[in-house]
VOBA-1610 file (N, C-alpha, C; in pm, whole numbers, padded with zeros to 5 digits, always signed):
BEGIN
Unk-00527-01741+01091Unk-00588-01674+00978Unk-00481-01654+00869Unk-00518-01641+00719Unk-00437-01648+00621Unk-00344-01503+00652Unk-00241-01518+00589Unk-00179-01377+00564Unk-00223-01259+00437Unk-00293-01356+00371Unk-00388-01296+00217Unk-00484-01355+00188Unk-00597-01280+00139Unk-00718-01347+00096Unk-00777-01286+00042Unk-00907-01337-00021Unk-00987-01239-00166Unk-01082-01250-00166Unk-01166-01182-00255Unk-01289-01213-00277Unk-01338-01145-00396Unk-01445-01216-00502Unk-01460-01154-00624Unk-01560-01067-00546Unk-01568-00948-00584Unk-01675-00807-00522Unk-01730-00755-00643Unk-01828-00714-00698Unk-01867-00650-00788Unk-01816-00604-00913Unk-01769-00773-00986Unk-01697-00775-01129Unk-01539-00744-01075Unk-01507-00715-00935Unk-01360-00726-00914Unk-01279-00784-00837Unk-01162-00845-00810Unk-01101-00922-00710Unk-01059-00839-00575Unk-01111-00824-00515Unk-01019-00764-00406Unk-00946-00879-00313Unk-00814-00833-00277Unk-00731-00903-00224Unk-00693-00866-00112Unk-00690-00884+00046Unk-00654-00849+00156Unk-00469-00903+00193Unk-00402-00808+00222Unk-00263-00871+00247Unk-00247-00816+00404Unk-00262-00910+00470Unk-00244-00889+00624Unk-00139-00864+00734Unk-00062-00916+00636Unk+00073-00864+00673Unk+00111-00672+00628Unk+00046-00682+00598Unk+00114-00542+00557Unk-00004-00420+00622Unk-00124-00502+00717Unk-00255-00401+00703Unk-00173-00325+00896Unk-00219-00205+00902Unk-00200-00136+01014Unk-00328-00100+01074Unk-00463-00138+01012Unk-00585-00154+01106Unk-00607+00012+01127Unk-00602+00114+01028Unk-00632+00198+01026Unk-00788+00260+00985Unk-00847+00148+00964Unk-00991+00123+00937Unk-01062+00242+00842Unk-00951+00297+00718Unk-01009+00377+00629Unk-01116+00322+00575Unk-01071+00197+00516Unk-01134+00121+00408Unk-01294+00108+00479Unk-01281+00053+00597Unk-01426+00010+00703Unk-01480+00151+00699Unk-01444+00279+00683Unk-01509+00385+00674Unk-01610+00396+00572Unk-01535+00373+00473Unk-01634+00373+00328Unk-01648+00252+00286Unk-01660+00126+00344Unk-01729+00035+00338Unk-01753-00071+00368Unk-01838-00010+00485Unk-01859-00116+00663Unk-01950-00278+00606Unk-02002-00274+00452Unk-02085-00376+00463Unk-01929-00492+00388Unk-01847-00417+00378Unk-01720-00524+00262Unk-01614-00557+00403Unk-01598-00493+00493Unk-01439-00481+00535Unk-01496-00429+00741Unk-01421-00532+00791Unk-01408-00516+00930Unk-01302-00501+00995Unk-01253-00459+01144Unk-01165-00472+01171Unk-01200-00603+01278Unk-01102-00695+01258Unk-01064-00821+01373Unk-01046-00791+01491Unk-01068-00906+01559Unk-01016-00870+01753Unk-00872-00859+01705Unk-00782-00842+01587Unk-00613-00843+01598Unk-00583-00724+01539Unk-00693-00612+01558Unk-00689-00474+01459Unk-00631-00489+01310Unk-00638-00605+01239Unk-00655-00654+01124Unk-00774-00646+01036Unk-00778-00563+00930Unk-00869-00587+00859Unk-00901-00770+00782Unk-01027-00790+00773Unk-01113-00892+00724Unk-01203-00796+00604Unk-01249-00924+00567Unk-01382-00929+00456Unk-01477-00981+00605Unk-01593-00880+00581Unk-01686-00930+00668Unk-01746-01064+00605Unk-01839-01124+00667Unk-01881-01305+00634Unk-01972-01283+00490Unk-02042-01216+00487Unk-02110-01157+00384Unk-02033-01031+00289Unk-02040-01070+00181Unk-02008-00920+00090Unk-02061-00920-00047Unk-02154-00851+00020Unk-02264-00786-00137Unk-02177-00715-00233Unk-02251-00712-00342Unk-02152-00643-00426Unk-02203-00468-00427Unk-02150-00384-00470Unk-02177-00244-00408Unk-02095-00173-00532Unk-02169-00046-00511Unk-02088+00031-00625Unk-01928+00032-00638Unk-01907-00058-00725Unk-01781-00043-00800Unk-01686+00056-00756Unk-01713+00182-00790Unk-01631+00328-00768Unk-01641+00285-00611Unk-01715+00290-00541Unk-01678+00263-00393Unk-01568+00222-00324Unk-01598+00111-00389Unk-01491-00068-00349Unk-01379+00014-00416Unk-01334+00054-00538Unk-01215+00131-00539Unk-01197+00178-00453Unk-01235+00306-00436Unk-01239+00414-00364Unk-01164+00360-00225Unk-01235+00230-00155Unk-01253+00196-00002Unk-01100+00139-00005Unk-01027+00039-00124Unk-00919+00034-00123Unk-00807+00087-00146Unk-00830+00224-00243Unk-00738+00300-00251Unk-00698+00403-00143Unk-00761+00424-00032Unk-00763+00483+00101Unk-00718+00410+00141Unk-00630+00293+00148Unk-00522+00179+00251Unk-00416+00286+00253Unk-00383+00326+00403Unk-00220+00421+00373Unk-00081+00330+00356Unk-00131+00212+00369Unk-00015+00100+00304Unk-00006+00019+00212Unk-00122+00041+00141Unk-00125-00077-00006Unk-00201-00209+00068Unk-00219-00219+00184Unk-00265-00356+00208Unk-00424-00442+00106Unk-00472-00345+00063Unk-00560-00364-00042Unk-00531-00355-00167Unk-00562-00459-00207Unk-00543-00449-00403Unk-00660-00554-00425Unk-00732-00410-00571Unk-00807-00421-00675Unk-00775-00509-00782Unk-00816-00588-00859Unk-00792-00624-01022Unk-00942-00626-01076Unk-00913-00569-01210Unk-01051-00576-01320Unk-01076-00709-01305Unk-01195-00752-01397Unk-01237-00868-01472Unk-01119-00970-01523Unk-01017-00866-01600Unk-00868-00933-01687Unk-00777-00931-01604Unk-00766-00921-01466Unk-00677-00962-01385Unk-00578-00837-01420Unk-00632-00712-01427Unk-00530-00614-01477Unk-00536-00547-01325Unk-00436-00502-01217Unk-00461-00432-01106Unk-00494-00285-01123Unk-00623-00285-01032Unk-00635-00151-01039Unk-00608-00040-00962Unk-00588-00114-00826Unk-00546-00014-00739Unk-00453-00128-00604Unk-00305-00077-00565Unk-00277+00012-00582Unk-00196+00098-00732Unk-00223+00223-00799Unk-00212+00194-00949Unk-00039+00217-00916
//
């Protein structure tokens, strides 16, 4: 599996960095339909990902206690981690 990967989510990029994730499954808390944990206690993008309130998908990545999630707008400006 990659060490990083993305996906455009609801007008935003989210980016998974796997190397850096500790499988603390905040993010899967607040948002089980975007984000799973792997048989390697690695977070994934589940196979499907609807797009979902915006503030959420922030929200779900800014709860990484390591940065392993990052946001960018539309303009490729990052939004979280800020």
């Amino acid at each position: 599996m990659a060490d990083q990967t993305e996906r455009h989510i609801s007008g935003t990029m989210v980016r998974i960095d796997r190397t850096l994730c500790i499988g603390s499954g905040n993010c899967t808390n607040l948002a089980p339909e975007i984000f799973e944990i792997k048989e390697d206690a690695i977070v994934d993008f589940q196979d499907e990902t609807p797009d979902i309130d915006r503030d959420r998908l922030i929200e779900s990545a800014s709860v990484c206690p390591v940065d392993a999630l990052l946001v960018f707008d539309e303009d490729g400006e990052q939004i979280v981690p800020e």
